[in-house]
MOPAC internal coordinates of N, CA, C and O (Angstrom, degrees):
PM7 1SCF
backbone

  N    0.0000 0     0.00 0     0.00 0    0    0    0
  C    1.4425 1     0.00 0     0.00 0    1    0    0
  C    1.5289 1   107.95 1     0.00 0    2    1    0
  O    1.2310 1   122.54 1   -46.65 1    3    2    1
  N    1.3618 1   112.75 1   133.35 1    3    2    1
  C    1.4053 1   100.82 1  -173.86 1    5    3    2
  C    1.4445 1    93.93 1  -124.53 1    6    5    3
  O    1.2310 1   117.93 1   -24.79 1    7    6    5
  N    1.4686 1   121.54 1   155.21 1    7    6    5
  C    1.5189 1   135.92 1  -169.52 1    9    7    6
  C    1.3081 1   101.35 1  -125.07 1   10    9    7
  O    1.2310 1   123.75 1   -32.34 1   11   10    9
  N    1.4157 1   110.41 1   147.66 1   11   10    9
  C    1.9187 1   115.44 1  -173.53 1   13   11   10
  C    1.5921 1    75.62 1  -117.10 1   14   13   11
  O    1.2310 1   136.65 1   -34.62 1   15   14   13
  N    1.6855 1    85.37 1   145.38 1   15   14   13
  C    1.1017 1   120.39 1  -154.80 1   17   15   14
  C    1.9718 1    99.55 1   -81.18 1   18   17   15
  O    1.2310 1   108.39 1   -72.67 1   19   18   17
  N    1.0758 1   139.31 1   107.33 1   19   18   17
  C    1.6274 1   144.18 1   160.34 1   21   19   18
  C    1.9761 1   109.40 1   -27.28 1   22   21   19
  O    1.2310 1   122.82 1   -57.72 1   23   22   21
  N    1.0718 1   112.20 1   122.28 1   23   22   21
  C    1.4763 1   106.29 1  -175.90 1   25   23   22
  C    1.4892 1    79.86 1   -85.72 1   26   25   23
  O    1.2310 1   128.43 1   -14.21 1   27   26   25
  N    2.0107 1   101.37 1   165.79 1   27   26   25
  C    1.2840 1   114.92 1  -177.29 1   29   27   26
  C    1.4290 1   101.02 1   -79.18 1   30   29   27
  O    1.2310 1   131.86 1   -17.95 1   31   30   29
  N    1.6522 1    94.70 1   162.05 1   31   30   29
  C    2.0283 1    77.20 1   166.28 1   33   31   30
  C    1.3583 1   122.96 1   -89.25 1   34   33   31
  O    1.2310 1   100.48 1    -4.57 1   35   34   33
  N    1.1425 1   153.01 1   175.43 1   35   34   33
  C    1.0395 1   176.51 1   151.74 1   37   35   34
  C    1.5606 1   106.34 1   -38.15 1   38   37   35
  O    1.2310 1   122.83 1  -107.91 1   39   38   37
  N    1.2766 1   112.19 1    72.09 1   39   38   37
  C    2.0596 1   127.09 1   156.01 1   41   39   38
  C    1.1959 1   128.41 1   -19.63 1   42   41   39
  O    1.2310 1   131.74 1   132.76 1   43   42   41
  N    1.2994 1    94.94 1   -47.24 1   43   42   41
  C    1.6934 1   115.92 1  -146.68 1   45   43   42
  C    1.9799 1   101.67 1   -72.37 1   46   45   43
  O    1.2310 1   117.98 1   -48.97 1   47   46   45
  N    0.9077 1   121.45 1   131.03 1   47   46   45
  C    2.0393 1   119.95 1  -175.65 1   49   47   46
  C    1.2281 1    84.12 1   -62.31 1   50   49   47
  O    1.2310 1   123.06 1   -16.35 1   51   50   49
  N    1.2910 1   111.73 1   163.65 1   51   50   49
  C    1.5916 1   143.41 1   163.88 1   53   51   50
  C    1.2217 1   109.79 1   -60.39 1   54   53   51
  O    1.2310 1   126.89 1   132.55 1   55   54   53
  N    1.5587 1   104.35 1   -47.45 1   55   54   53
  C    1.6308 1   110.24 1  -168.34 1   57   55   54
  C    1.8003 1   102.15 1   -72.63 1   58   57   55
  O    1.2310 1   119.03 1   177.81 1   59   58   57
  N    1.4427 1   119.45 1    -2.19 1   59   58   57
  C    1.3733 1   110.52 1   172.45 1   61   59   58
  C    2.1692 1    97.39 1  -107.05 1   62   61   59
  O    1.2310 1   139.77 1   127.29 1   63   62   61
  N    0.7870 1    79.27 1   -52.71 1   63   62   61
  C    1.8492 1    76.70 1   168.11 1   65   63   62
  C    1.2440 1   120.07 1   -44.86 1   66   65   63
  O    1.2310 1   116.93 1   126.39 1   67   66   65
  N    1.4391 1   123.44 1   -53.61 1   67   66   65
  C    1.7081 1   127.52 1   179.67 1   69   67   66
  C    1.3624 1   105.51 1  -118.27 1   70   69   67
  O    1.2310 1   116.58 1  -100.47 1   71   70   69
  N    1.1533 1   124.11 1    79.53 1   71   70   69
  C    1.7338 1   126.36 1   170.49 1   73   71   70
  C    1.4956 1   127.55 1   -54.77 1   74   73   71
  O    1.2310 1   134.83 1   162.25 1   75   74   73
  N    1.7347 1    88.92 1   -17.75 1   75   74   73
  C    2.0125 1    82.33 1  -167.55 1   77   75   74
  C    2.0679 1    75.99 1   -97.73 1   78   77   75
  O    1.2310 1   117.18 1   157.05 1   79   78   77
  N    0.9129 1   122.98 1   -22.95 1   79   78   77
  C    1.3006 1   102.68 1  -152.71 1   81   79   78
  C    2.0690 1    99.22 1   -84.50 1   82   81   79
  O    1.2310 1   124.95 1   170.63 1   83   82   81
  N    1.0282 1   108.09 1    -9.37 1   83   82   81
  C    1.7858 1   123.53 1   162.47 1   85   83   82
  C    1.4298 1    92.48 1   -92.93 1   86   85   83
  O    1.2310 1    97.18 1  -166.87 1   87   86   85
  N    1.0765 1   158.14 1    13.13 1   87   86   85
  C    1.3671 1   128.21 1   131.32 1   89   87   86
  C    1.2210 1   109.85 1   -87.01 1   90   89   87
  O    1.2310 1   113.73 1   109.15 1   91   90   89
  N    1.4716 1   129.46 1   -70.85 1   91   90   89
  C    1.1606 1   128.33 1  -179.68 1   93   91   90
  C    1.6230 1   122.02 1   -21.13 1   94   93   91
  O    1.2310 1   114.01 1   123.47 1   95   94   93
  N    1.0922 1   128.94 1   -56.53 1   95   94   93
  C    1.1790 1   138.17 1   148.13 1   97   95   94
  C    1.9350 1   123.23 1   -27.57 1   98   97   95
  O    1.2310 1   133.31 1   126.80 1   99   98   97
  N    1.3333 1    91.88 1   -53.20 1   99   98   97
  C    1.3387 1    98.58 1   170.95 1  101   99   98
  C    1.6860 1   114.38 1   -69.66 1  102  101   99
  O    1.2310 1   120.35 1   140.94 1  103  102  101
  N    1.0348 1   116.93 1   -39.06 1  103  102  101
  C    1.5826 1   128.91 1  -166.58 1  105  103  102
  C    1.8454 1    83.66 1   -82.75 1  106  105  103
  O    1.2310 1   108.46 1   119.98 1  107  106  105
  N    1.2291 1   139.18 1   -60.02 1  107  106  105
  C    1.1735 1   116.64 1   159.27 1  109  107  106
  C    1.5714 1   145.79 1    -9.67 1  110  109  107
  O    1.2310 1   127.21 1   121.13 1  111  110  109
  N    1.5503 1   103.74 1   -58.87 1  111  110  109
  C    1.3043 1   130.21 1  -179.69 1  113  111  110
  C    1.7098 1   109.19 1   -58.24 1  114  113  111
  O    1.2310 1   143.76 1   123.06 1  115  114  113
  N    1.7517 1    71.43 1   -56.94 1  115  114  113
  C    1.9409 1    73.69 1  -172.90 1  117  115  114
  C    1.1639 1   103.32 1   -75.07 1  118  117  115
  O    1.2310 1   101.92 1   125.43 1  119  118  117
  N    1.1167 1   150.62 1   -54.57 1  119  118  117
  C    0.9463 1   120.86 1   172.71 1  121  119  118
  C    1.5141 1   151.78 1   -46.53 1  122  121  119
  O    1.2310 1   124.70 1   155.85 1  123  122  121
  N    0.9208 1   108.58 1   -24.15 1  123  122  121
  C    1.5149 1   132.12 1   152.25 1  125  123  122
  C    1.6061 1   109.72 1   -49.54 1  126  125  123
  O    1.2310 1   116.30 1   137.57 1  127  126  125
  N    1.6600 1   124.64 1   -42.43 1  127  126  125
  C    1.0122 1   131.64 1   160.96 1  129  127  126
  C    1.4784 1   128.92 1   -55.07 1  130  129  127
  O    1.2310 1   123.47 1   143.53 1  131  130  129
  N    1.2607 1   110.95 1   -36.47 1  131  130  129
  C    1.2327 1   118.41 1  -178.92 1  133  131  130
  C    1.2646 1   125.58 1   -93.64 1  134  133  131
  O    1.2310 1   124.58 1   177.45 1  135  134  133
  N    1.7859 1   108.82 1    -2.55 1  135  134  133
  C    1.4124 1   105.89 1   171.66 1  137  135  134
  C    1.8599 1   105.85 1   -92.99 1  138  137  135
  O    1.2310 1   130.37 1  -165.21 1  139  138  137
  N    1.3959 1    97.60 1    14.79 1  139  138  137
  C    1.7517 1    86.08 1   179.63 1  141  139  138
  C    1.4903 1    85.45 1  -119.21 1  142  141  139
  O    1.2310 1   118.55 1  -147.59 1  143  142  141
  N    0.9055 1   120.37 1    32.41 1  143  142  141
  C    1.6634 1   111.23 1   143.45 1  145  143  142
  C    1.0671 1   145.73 1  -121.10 1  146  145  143
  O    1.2310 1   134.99 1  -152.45 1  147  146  145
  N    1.5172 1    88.61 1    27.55 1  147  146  145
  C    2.0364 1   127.81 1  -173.97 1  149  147  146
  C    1.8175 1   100.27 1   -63.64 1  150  149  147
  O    1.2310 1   116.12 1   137.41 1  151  150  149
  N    1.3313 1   124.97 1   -42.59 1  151  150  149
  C    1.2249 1   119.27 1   179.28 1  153  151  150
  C    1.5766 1   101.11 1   -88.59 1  154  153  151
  O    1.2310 1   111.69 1   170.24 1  155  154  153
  N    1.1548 1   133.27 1    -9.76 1  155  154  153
  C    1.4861 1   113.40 1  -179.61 1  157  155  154
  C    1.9437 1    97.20 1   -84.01 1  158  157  155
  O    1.2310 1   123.67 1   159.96 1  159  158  157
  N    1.1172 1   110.56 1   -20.04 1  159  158  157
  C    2.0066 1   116.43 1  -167.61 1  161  159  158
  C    1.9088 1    91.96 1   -85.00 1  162  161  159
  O    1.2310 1   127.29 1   150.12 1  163  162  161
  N    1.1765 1   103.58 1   -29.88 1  163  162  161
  C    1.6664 1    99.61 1   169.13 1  165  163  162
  C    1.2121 1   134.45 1   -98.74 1  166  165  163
  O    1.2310 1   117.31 1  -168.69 1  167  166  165
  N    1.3083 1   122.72 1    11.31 1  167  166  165
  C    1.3692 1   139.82 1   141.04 1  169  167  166
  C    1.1121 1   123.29 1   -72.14 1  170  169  167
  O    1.2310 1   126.39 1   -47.57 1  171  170  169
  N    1.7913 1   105.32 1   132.43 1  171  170  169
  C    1.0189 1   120.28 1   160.32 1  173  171  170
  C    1.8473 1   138.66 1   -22.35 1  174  173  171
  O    1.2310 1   131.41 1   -49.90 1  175  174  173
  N    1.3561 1    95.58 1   130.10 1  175  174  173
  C    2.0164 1    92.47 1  -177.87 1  177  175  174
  C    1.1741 1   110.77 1   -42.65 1  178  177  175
  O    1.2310 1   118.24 1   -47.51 1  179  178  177
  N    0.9832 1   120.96 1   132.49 1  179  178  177
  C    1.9845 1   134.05 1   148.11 1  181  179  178
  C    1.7562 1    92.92 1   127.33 1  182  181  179
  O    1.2310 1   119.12 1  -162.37 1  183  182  181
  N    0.9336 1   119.28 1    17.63 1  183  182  181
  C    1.5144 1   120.65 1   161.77 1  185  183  182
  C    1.7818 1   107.56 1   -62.73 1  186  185  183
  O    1.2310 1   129.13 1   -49.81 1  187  186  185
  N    1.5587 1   100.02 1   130.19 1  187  186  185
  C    1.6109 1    75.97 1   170.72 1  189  187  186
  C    1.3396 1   128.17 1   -73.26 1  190  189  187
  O    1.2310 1   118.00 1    21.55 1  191  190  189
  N    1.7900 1   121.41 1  -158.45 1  191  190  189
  C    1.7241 1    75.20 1  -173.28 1  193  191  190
  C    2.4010 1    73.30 1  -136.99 1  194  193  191
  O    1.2310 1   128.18 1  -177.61 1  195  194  193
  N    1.4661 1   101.84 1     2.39 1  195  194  193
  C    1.6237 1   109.24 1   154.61 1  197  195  194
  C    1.6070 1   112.55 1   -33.36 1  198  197  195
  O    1.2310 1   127.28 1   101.43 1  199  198  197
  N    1.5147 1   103.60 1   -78.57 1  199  198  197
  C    1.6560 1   106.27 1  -175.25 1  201  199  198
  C    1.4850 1    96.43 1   -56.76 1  202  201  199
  O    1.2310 1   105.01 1    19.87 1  203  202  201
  N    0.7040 1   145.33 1  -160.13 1  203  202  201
  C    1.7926 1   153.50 1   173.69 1  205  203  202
  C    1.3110 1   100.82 1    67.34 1  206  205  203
  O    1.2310 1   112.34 1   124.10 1  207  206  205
  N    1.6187 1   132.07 1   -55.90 1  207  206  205
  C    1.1862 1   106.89 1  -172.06 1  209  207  206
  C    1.6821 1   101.08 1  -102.16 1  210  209  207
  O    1.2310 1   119.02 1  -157.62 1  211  210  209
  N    1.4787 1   119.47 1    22.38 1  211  210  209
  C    1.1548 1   108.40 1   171.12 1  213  211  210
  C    1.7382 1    93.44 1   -89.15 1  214  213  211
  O    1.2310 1   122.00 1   126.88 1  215  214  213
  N    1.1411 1   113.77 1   -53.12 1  215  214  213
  C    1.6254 1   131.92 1   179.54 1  217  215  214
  C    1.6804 1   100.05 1   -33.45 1  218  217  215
  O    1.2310 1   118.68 1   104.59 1  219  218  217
  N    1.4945 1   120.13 1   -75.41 1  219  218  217
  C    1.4533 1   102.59 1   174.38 1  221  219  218
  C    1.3334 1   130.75 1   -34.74 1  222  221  219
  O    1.2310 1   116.40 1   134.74 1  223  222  221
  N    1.7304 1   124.44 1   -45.26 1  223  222  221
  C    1.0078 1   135.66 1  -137.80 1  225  223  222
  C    1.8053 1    83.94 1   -86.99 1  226  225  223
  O    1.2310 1   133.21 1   123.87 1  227  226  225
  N    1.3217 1    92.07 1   -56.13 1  227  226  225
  C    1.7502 1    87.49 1   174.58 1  229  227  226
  C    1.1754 1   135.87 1   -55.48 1  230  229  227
  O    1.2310 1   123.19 1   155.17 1  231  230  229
  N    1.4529 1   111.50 1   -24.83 1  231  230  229
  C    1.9458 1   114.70 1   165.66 1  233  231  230
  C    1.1345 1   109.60 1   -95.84 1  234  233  231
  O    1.2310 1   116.30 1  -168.04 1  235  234  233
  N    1.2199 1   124.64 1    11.96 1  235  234  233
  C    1.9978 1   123.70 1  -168.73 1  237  235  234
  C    1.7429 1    63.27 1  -111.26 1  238  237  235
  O    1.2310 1    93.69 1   112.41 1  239  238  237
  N    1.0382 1   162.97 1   -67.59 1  239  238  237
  C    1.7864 1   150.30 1  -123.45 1  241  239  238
  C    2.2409 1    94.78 1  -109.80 1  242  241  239
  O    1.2310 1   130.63 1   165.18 1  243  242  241
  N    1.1253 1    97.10 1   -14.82 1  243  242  241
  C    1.4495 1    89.83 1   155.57 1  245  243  242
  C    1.4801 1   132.52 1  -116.00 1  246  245  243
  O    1.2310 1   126.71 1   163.19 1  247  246  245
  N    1.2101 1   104.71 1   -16.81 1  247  246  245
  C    1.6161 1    92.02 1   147.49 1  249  247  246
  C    1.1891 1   128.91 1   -73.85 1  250  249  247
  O    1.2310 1   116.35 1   164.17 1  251  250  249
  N    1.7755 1   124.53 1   -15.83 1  251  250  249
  C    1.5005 1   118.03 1   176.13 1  253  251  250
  C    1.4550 1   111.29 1   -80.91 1  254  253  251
  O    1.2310 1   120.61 1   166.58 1  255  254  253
  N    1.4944 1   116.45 1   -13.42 1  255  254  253
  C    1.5354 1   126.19 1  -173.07 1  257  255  254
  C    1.8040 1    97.28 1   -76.80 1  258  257  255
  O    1.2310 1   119.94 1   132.27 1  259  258  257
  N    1.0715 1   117.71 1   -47.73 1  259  258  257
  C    1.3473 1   121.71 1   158.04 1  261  259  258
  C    1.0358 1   119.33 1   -31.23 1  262  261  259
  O    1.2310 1   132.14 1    96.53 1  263  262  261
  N    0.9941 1    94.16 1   -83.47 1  263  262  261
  C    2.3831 1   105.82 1  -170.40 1  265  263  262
  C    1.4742 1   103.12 1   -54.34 1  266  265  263
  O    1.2310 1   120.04 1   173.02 1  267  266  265
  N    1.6171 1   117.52 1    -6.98 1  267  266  265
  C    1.4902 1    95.58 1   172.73 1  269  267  266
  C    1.4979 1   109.62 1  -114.65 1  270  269  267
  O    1.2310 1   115.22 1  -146.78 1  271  270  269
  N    1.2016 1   126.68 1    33.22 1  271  270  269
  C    1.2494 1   135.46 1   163.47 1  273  271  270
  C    1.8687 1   106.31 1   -84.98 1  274  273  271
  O    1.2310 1   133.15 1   -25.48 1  275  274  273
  N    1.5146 1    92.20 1   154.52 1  275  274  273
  C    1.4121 1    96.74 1  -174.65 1  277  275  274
  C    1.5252 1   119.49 1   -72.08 1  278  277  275
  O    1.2310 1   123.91 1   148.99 1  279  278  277
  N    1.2099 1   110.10 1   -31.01 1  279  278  277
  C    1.2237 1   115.67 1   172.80 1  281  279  278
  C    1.6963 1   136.10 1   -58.89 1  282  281  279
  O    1.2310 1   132.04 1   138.84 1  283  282  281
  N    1.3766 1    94.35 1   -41.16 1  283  282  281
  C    1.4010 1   115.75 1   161.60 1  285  283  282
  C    1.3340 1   121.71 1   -70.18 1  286  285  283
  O    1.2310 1   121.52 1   133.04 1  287  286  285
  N    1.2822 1   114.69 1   -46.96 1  287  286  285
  C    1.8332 1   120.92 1   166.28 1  289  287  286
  C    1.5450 1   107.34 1   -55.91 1  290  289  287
  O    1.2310 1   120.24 1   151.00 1  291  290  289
  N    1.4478 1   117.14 1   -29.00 1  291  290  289
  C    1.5064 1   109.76 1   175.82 1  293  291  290
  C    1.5806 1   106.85 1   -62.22 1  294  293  291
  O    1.2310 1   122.73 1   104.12 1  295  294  293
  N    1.2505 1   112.37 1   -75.88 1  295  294  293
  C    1.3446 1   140.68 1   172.46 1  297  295  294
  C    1.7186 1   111.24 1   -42.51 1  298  297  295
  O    1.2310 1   107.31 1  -159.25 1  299  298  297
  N    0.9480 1   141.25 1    20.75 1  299  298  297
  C    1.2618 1   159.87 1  -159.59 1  301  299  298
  C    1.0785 1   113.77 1  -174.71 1  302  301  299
  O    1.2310 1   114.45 1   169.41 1  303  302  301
  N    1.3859 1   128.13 1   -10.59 1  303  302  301
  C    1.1897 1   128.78 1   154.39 1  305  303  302
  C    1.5267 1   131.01 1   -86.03 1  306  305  303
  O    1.2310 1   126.36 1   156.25 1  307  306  305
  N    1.4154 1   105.38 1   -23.75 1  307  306  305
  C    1.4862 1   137.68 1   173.29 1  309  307  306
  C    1.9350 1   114.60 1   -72.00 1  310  309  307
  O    1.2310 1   135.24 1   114.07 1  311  310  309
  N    1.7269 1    88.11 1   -65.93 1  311  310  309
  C    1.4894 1    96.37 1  -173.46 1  313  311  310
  C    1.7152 1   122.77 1   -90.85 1  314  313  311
  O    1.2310 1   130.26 1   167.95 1  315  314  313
  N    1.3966 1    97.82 1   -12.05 1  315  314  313
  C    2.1329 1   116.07 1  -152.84 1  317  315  314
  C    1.6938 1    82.70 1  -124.98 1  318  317  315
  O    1.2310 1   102.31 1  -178.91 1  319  318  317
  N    1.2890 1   149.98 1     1.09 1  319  318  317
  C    1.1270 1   130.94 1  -151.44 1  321  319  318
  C    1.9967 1   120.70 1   -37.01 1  322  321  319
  O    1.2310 1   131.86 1   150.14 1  323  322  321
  N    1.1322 1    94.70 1   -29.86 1  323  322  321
  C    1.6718 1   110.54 1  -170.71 1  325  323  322
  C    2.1911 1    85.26 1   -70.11 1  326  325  323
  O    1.2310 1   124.66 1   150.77 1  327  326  325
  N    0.7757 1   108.65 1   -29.23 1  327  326  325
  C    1.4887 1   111.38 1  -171.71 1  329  327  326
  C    1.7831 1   123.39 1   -97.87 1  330  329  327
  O    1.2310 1   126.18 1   178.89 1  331  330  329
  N    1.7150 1   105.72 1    -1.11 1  331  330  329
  C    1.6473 1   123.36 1   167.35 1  333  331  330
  C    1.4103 1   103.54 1   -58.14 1  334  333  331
  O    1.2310 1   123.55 1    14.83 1  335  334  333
  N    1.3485 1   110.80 1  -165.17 1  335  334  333
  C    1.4788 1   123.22 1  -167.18 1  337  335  334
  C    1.3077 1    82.76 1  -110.25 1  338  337  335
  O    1.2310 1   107.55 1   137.14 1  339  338  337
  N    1.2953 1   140.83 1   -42.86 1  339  338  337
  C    1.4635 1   140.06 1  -131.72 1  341  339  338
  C    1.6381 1    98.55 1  -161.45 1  342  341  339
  O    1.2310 1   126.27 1   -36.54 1  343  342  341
  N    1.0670 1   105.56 1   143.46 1  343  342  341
  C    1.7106 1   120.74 1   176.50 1  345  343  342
  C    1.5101 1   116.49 1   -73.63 1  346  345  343
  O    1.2310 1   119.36 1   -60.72 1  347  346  345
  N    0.9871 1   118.83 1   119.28 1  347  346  345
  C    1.3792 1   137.37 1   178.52 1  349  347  346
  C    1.5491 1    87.03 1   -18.11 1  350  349  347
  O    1.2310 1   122.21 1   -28.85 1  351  350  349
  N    1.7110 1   113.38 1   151.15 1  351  350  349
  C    1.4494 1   118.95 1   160.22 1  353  351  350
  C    1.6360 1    95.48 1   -64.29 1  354  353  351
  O    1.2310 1   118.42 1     3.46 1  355  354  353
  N    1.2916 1   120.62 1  -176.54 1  355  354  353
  C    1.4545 1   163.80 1  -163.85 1  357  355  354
  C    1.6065 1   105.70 1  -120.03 1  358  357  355
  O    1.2310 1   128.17 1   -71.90 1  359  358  357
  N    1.1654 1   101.87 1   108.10 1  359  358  357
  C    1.6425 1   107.01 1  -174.50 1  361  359  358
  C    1.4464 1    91.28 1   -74.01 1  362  361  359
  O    1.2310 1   124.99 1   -34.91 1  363  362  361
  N    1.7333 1   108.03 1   145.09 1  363  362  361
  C    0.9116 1   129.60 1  -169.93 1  365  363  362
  C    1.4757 1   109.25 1   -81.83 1  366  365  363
  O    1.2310 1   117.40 1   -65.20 1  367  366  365
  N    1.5214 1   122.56 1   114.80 1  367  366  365
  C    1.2484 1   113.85 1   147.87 1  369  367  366
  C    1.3813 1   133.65 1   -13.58 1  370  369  367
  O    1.2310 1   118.44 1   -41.49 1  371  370  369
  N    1.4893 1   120.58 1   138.51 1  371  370  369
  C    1.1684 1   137.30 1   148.97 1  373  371  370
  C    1.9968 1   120.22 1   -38.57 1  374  373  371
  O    1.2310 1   121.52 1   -31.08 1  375  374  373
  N    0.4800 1   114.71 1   148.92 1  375  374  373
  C    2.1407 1   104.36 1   175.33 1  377  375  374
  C    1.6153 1    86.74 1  -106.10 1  378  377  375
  O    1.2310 1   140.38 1   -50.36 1  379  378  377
  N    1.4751 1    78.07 1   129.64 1  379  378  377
  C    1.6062 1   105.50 1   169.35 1  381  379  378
  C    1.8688 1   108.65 1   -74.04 1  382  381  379
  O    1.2310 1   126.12 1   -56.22 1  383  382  381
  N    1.1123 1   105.84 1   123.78 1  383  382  381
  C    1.8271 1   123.00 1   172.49 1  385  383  382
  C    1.4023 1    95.66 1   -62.13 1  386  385  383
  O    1.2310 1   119.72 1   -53.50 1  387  386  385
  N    1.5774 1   118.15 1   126.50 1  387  386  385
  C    1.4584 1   107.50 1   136.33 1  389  387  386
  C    1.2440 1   135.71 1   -41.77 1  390  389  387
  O    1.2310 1   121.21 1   -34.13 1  391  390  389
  N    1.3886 1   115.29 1   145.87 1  391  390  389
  C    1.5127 1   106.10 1   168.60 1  393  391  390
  C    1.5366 1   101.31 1  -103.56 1  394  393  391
  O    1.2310 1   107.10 1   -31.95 1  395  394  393
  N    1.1069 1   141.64 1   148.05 1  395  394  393
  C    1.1988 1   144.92 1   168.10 1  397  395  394
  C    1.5810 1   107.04 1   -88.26 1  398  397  395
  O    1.2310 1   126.15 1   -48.24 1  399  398  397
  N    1.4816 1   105.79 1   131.76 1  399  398  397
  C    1.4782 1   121.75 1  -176.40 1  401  399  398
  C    1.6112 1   105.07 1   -95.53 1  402  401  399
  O    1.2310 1   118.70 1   -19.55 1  403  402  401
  N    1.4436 1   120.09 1   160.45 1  403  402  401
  C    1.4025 1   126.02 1  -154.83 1  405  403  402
  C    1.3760 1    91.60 1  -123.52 1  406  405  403
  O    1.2310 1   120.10 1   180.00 1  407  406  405

């Protein structure tokens, strides 16, 4: 009985496989961070400006805690695809028919 051999899987992080698509994601996050600091940019001078970029830093690191849940990578894989970890598989070909030679 002979057995074909299982290829290994694939080691390597996503974020080294798809580099723009770990920024994008990142530039996401933060940004997402930085639109909740729309009322700290419309406040009055003498605000400190400590909380604010502690405040981003903390919703820019919970929206990335998000996007790396499985559920969301599903769902972002479906609707955000440009925004997954990894590129949709490759729909599988059809199998090519022999032709029989004469």
């Amino acid at each position: 009985m002979t057995t074909t051999p299982v290829p290994a899987p694939n080691t390597t992080p996503t974020q080294v496989r798809y580099p723009w698509r770990a920024t994008a994601r990142t530039v996401l996050a933060a940004g997402v961070g930085a639109l909740s600091l729309l009322p700290v940019a419309a406040a009055t001078a003498g605000v400190d400006t400590v909380p604010a970029v502690a405040q981003a830093v903390v919703v820019a690191g919970a929206i990335t805690r998000v996007l790396a849940l499985p559920g969301v990578e599903a769902w972002m894989g479906r609707f955000l695809p440009w925004l997954a970890s990894a590129p949709a598989p490759a729909p599988a070909s059809a199998p090519v028919a022999a032709v029989p030679s004469e």
